[in-house]
N, C-alpha and C positions, 0 to 999 in steps of 0.2 A: 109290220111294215107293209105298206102297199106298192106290190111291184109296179116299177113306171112303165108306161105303154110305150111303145114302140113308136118310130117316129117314120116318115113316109119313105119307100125303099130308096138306101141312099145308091149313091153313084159310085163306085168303086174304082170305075175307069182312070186314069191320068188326063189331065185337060192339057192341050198344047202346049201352053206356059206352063202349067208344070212339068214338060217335058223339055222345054227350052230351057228352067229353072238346072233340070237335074244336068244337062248337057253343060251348063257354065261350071256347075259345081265341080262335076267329073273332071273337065277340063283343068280344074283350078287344082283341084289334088293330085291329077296325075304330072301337074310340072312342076308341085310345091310340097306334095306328102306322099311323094314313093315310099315303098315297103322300105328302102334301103335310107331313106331320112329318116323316115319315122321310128325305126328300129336304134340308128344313131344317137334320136334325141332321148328316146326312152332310156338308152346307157346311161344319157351324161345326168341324168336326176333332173331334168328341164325340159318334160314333154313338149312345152308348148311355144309355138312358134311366131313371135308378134307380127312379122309380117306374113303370113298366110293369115290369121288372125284379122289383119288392118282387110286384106283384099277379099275376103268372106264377108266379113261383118258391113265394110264399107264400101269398097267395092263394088262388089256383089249385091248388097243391099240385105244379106240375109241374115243381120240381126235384128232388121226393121219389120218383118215380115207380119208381127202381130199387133205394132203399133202404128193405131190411128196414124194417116196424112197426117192429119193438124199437129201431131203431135209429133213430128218429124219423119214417120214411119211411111211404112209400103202402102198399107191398109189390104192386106190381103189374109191369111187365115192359115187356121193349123192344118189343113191339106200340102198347103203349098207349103210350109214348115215341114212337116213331115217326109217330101221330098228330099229337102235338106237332111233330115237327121238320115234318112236311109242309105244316102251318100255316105255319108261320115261313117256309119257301118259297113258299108261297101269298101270302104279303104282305112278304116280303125285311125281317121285323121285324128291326131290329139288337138282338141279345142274345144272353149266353155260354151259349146252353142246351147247344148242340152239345157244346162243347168243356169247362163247367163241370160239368151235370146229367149225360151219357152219358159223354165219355171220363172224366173224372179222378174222377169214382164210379166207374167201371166199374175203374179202377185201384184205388181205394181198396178197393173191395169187394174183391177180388183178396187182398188182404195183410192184412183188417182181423180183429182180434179183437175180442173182449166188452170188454175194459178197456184196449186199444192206446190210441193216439195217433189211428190212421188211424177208428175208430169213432167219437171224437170229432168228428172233423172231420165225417166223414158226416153226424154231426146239423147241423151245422152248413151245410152242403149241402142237405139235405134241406126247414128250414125256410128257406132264401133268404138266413140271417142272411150267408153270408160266400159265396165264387166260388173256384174253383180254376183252375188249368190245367199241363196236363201240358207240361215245357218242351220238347217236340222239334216241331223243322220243320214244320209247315201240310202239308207235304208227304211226309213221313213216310209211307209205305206200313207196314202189320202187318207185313210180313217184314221189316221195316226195326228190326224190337224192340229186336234186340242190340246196334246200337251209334247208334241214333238217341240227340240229345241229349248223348253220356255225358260228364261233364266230369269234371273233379280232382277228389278228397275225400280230407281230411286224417281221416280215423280218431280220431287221439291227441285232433287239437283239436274235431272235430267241426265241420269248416264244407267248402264247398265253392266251387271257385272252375273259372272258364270263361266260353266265351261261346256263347249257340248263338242263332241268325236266324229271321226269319221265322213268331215263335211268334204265332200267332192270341190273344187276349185276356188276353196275359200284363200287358201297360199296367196294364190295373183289375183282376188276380185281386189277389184278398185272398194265396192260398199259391199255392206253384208244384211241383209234385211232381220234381222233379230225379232224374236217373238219374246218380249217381256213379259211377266206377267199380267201388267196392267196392258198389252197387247202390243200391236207389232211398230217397230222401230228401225227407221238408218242410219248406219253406224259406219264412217269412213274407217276404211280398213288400215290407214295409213296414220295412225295416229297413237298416239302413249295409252296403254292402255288396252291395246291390243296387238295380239301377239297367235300367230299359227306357226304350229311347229307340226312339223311335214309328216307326216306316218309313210310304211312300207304298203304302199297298192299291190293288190295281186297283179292288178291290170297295170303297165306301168306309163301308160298313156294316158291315163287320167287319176293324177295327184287328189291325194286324201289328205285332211291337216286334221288335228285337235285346237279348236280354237279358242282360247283365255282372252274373257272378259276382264277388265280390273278396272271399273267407275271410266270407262269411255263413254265418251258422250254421244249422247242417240237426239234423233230427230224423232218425234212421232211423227207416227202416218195412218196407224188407226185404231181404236181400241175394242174391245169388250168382242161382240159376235161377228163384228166386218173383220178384224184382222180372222180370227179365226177359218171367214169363209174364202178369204185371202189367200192362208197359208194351202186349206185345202182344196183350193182350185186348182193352184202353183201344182203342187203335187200329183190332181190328176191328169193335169196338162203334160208334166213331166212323166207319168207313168203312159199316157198315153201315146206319147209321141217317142218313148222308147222302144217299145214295140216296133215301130219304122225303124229303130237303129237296129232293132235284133234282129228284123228282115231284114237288113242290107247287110249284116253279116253273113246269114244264113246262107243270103243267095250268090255272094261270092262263094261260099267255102264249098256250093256245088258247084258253081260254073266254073273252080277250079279244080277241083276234084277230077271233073269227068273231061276236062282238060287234060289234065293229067295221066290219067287211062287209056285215053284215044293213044298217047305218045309211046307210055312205057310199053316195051315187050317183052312178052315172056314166052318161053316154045314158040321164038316166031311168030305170037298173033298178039296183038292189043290186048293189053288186061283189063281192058274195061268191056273185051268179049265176051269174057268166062261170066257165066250165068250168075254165081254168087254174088260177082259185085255190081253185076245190072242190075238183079233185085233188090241190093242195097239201097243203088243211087235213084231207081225210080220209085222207092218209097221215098226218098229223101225228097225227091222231085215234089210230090206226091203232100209231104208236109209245107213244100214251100209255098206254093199254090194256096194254101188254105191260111198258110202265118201272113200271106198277103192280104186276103179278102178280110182276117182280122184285124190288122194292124189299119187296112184302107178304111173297113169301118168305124174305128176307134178314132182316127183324122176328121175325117165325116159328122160324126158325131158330135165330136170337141167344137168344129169349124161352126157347124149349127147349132149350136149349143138346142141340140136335142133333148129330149126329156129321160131318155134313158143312155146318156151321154158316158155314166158310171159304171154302169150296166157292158157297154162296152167296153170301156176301157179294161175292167175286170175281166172281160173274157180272152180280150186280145193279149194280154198279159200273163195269163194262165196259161195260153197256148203259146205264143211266141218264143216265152224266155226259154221252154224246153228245147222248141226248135233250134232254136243257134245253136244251144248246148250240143245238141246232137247231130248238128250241121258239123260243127266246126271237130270234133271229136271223129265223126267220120272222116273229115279233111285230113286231118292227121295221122292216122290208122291207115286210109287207102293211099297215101304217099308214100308208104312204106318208112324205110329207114331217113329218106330225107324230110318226112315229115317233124322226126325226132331232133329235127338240130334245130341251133337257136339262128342258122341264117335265114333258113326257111322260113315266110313270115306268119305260115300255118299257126303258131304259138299264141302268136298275136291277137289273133279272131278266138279261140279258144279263153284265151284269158280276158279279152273282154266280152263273150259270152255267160262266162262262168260270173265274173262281176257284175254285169248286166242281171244276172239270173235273181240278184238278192237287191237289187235297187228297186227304190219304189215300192216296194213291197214285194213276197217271194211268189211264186206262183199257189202255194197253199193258200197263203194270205189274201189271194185275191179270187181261188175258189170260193172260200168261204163267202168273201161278198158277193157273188155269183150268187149263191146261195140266199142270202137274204135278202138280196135282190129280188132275184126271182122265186124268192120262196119257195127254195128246196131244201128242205131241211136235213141236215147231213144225218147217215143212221146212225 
């Protein structure tokens, strides 16, 4: 394999609008997805909230962000996406932005024409009205494109039937992009014939189904090598832009941490004086800085569709997902006892770290393609 060349040094920096972008966002979850709603909704088995949902997506505009104007969209790019998702790990807000607004646009755009099926939909995406999600595994890695998901499909009748696990937000998508054998398909979710039955999340902000196929009728949208390169754009878009979620976890669970240190006291002085858990937190510091410059250049890359755009994303992914883990693990640990309880929403960023950690592929999984990537062969 010839590793791909590197592409002109990107920009890492946040551009104004994307700083305007992240300020609406913040804004919008700090009066709509407090630690103390979001913790409520995860109780009640119904993370997800349609109106914070209606005011993000449409609103806001940021389920538009990677579709063309013409096509009802922003026309802006996975940098300025990115911003988004790092919010959403910033505040572990439950909503299908991930898996709706990046991967299954990101698929859609892939296959779409001016007068298709799949261009329709996008507007529909675009303005908030409806939600997608592509049916393969949570855990799906992009080199996983070929035969992640792929179930039956009848051709003659036009339906498709299977079962595939562990699909992140399939419960409440509105369509489900299905990979048939004879290639990729949209499938209203709302129809005889299909059927998601909820699984137990670790993370409980973001709902897992098993989803049963039984002769539901599918639309085509593209077959043979396009869906394929479809499926595995989706995914690295999706892995890419995870990473911005596993930084905005990260960089809460220090800025909360060392919040938290400056206050508590112990013999009279801040515990966040005592030398052990400085050197903790400005290692931790220390990682978050650098889970930035990967996760910015994995945005960057995507946004450019860069020649070693993979290249990234396998690295920021390798490195980020530990970060959170280790973010949010420390958060819990240096809170002491109130870390331990379930008011505290320390648990929260942990468990969707830990779930984070195995999405899109695990960070082994995306050494390896490091590795063949750049052609270093593991010893």
């Amino acid at each position: 394999m010839t590793a791909p060349q590197p592409s002109a040094t990107p920009d890492l920096l946040y551009s104004e609008d994307e700083e305007d972008l992240r300020s609406a966002v913040r804004a919008l979850f700090a009066d709509r997805a407090d630690h103390a709603a979001v913790l409520a909704r995860a109780e009640s088995g119904a993370p997800y909230d349609p109106q914070l949902w209606k005011s993000l997506a449409g609103g806001i505009g940021a389920a538009g962000l990677l579709v063309p104007e013409k096509l009802g969209g922003q026309g802006a790019s996975y940098r300025e996406a990115a911003v988004v998702a790092e919010e959403i790990g910033r505040s572990v807000a439950p909503a299908p932005y991930l898996t709706s607004a990046v991967v299954a646009t990101t698929v859609l755009l892939a296959v779409a024409d001016a007068q298709g099926p799949a261009a329709a939909l996008l507007g529909d995406l675009a303005e908030g009205r409806r939600t997608a999600a592509l049916l393969v595994p949570f855990s799906a890695a992009p080199a996983d494109a070929a035969h992640a998901g792929v179930v039956a499909a009848d051709a003659d009748a036009g339906t498709v039937s299977g079962t595939v696990r562990g699909v992140a937000d399939a419960a409440g998508a509105d369509v489900l992009l299905v990979r048939g054998a004879d290639g990729l398909h949209a499938v209203e979710a709302h129809q005889d014939g299909v059927t998601a039955e909820p699984l137990v999340p670790f993370d409980l902000t973001r709902p897992l189904a098993a989803v049963r196929l039984d002769g539901a009728t599918a639309v085509p949208l593209a077959t043979g090598d396009a869906a394929t390169d479809a499926v595995r754009q989706g995914l690295l878009a999706g892995a890419g832009l995870l990473a911005s979620e596993q930084l905005g976890v990260a960089e809460w669970c220090l800025a909360e941490t060392v919040r938290y240190t400056r206050e508590r006291h112990q013999f009279n002085r801040p515990v966040g004086s005592f030398q052990a858990l400085k050197h903790r937190m400005a290692q931790l510091w220390l990682e978050v800085v650098s889970a930035r410059a990967a996760a910015r250049n994995a945005a960057d890359a995507l946004a450019t569709s860069a020649p070693d755009a993979a290249l990234a994303v396998a690295v920021a992914q390798s490195y980020c997902s530990g970060v959170a883990v280790h973010a949010a693990e420390e958060c819990v640990q240096l809170h002491g006892g109130i870390g331990m309880t379930w008011e505290h929403p320390a648990h929260l960023y942990l468990k969707r770290a830990k779930a984070d950690s195995i999405a899109y592929g695990t960070a082994g999984r995306h050494r390896e393609t490091v590795a063949d990537l750049a052609e270093l062969p593991a010893p």
